[in-house]
N, C-alpha and C positions, 0 to 999 in steps of 0.2 A: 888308832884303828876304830875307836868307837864313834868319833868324829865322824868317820868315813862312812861307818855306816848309817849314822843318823841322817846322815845327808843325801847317800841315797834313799833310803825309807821316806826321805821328804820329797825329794825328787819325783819319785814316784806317785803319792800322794797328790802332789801337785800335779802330774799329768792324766792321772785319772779323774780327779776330781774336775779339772782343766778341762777334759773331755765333755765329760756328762754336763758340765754349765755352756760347753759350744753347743754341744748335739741340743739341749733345753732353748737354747736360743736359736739358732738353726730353723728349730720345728718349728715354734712359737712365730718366726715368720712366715715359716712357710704357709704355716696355718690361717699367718693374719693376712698372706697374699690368696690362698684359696678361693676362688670363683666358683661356685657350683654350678653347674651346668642349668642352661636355659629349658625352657619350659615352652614347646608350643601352645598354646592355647585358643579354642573360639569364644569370641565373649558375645552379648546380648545388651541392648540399654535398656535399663528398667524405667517401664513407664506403669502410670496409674490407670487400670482399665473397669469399667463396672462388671459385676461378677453374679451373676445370678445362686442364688445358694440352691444345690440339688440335692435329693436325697436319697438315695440306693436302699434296696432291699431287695430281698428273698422272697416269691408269693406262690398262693397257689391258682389256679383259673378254675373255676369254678359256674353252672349255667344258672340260667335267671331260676330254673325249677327242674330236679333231680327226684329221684324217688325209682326204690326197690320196691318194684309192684309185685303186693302178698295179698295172702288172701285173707277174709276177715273170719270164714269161719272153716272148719277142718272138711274135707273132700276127696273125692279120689280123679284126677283128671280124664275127663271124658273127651276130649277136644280141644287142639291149639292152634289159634287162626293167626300166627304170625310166622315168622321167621326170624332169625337173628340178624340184625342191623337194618330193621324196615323203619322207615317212617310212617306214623299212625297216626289219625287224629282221636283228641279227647271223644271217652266216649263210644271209639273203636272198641269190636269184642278180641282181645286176647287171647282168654283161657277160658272154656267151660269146664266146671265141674260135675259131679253125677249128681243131678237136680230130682229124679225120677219120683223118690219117695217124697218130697216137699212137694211136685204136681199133683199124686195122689190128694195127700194131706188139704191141696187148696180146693177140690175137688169137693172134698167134703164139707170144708170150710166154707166154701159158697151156697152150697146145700143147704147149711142151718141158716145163713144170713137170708136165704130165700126162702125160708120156713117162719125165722123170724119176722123177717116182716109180714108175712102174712098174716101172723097171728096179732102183729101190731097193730094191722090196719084193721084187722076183725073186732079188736076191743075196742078199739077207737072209737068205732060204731055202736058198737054194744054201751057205749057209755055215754053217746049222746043220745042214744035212745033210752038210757037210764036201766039200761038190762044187763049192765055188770058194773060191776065196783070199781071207781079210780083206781083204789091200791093195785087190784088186777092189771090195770093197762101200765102202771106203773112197773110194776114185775117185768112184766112182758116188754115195754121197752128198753129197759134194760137189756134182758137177755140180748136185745136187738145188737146193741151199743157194743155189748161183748163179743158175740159172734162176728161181730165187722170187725174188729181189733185185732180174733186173732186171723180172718183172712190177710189184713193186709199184714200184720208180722210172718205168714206163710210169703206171701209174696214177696218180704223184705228180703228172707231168707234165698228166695231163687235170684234175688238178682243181685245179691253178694255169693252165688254160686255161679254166676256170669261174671269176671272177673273182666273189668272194662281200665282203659286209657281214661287216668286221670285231666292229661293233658294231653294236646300234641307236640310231637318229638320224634327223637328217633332209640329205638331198640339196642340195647346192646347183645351178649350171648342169651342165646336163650341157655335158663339153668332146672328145667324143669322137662320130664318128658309123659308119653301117654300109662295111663294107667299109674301112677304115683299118687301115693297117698298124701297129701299135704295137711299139713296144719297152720292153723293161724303164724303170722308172720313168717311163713317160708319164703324166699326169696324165691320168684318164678322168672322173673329178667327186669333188668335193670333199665327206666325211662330217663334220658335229658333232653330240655330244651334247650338245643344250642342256636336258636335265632337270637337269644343274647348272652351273651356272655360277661364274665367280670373277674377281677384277680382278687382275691383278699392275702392282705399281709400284715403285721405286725411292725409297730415303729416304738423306739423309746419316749416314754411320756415325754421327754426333754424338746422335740420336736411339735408337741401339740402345738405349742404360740403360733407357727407357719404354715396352721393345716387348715384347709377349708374348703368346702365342696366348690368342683369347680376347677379346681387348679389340672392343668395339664400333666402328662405323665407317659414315657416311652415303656413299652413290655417288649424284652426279647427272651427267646427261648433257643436252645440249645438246638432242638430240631429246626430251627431257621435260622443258622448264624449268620445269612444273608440280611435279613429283615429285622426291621423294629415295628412293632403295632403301636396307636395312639391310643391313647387313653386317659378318660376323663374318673376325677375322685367323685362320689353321687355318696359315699356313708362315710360318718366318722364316728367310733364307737362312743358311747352314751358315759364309759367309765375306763378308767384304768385297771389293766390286771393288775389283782393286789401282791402278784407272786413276782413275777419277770417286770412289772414296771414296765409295761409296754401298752401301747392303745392298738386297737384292732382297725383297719384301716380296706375302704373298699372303693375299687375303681373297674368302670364300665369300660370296656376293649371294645377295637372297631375291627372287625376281623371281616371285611370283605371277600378274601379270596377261600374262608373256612376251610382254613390251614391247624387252626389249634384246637383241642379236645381238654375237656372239664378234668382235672386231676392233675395236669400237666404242671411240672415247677417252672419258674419265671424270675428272669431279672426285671425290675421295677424301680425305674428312676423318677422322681416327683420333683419337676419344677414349681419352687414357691416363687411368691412373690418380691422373697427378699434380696435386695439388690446392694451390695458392699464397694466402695473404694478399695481397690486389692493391686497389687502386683501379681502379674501372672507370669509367671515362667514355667519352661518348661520341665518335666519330674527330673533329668537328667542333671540340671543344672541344682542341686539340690542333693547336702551331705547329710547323712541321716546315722545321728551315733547314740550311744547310751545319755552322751552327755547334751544331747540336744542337737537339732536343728541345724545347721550352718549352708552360708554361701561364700562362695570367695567371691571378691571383690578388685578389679586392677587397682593400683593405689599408684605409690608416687612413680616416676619415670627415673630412670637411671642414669647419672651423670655420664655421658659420652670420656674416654680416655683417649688418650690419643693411639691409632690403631684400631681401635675398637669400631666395628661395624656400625654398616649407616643402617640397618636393622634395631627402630627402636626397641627399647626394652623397657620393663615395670617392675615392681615389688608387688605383692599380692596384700590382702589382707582376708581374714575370716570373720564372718559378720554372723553372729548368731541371728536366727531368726523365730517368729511366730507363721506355723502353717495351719491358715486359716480351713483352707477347705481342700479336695482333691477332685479331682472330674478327669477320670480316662489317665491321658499321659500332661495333665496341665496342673499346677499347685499356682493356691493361692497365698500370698504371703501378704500381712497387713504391719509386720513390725519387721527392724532388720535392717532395712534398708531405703535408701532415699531415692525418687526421681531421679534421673540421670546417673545412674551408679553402671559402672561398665561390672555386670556379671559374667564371671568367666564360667562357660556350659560345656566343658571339654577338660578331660584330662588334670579331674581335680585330687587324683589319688597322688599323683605326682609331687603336689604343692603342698607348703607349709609357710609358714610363717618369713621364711628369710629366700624363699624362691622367687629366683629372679624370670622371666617371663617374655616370650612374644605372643603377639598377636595376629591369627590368620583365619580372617575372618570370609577366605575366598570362596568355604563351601556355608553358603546361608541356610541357617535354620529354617524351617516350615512357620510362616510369619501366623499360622493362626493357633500354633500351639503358643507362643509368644505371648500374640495378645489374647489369649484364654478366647475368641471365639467359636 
């Protein structure tokens, strides 16, 4: 009996176990027969193109000459000979103030000047007729000397109560009205010259070596996302900020159809001079992970079986890369990859390592993202 059982207990043993080493083998085929599914793919042939280095930034537009016209001494406004948004030339009258008592005061002030000199020329005589004392005409012209002084400080006075166009320009609001009592530096309306205008921005001092007056530079702004304005660099600041590390950076806009206003934000692209051997492709073709850069790459071609479609196939590969520069939807890559490398620009989420691949390259890329034109 015991016999008998032992024998089945082996029996068993053996078909269980029996099992689990078929089903292990089994899989293990099927596993080693597994094909994974093909990969359409559009690819690209990487060529060497020269690459202009550009530099992007934030600016602001700003005019050749701005200024909040104030007054220099305190007044009550008697008169406003503009309008909000007129153009003026330098020198135009503005704003008068109440002058009334400082007329008086010159009034009187030319009074003694014409007193004085009378009395200057009297002595003058008197002493070369030897009937009065130098020190006498000495006194006396003084007084002269004085009395002229303070006319024309009355006079200086009335016509910083005349509050005049530094330049010519145009008006912005007016921020001042009749009868208001002003004091030195009150904002009365704010003057720009917009017959020139210029953008100023800030760059990382790391950029100084490619900066230099002269160099060209596109301005677009948000209120034209039609339009790009040209513009040339005319200043490059004297020092670095010691805080942000950054150099203050200015360039002259050509604004013909005087479409943009002094204060306005701006994008600001500066073409240097500097010109690179790069690979250009386009951003799409281009995998961007924690661990770095990558492109896939078509690699070797796939042995035909028999059955097996006359639709060639590939293996892929991942080619870490260096991205040199970016411009719009175009990267520049200078490490990576070689001439003639077929980059695959399509459906690179799909791929890995042991993805097997076709190629359909029926819809062409836009050949000037390609060659970074």
């Amino acid at each position: 009996m015991k016999l008998v059982t032992a024998g089945g207990v082996a029996a068993i043993l053996f078909i269980v176990f029996g099992y689990d080493l078929l089903k292990g083998y089994l899989t293990k085929e099927k596993l080693a027969a597994y094909r994974p599914p093909t990969v359409a793919v559009t690819t690209l042939k990487a060529t060497q193109s020269e690459w202009t280095t550009r530099i992007s930034a934030f600016g602001q537009i700003i005019a050749s000459e701005g200024v909040n016209v104030t007054p220099q001494i305190a007044g009550q406004v008697r008169s406003i000979h503009f309008r909000s948004g007129d153009l003026v030339q330098a020198g135009d009258l503005l704003v008068q103030l109440d002058d009334q008592l400082e007329q008086d005061e010159l009034q009187s002030d030319e009074a003694k000047v014409r007193l004085s000199q009378l009395n200057a020329d009297r002595y003058a005589k008197l002493v070369t007729e030897n009937s009065a004392a130098k020190a006498t005409l000495d006194r006396v012209q003084a007084e002269l000397v004085s009395d002229q002084a303070a006319a024309h400080a009355t006079k200086t006075k009335i016509d910083y109560l005349a509050i005049k166009a530094p330049f010519s320009g145009r008006l912005s609001i007016r921020e001042v009205n009749l009868g208001d009592y002003v004091q030195p530096g009150t904002t009365l309306v704010n003057l720009q010259d917009t017959s020139v205008l210029f953008v100023d921005f800030s760059l990382p001092e790391s950029y100084l070596p490619l900066l230099q007056n002269g160099l060209k530079a596109s301005v677009g702004s948000e209120a034209r996302p039609d339009k790009d304005y040209s513009a040339i660099l005319v200043a490059i600041s004297a020092q670095v900020d010691p805080n942000s590390r950054n150099v203050d950076v200015r360039a002259q806009i050509q604004d013909p159809d005087e479409k943009l206003s002094p204060g306005m934000y701006v994008n600001v692209t500066v073409d240097t001079k500097e010109v690179t051997k790069v690979f250009a492709l386009p951003d799409v073709a281009i995998t961007y992970s924690l661990y770095g850069d990558s492109v896939f790459v078509v690699s070797d071609p796939v042995k035909e079986s028999s059955g097996s479609s006359k639709t060639k196939e590939y293996t892929v590969a991942q080619h870490y890369v260096d991205v040199f520069d970016k411009q719009n939807s175009k990267v520049a890559i200078t490490k990576g990859i070689s001439a003639g490398d077929q980059i695959i620009s399509s459906n690179q989420q799909q791929l890995s390592k042991k993805t097997i691949i076709t190629i359909n390259n029926s819809v062409k890329l836009d050949q000037n993202a390609v060659t970074g034109q």
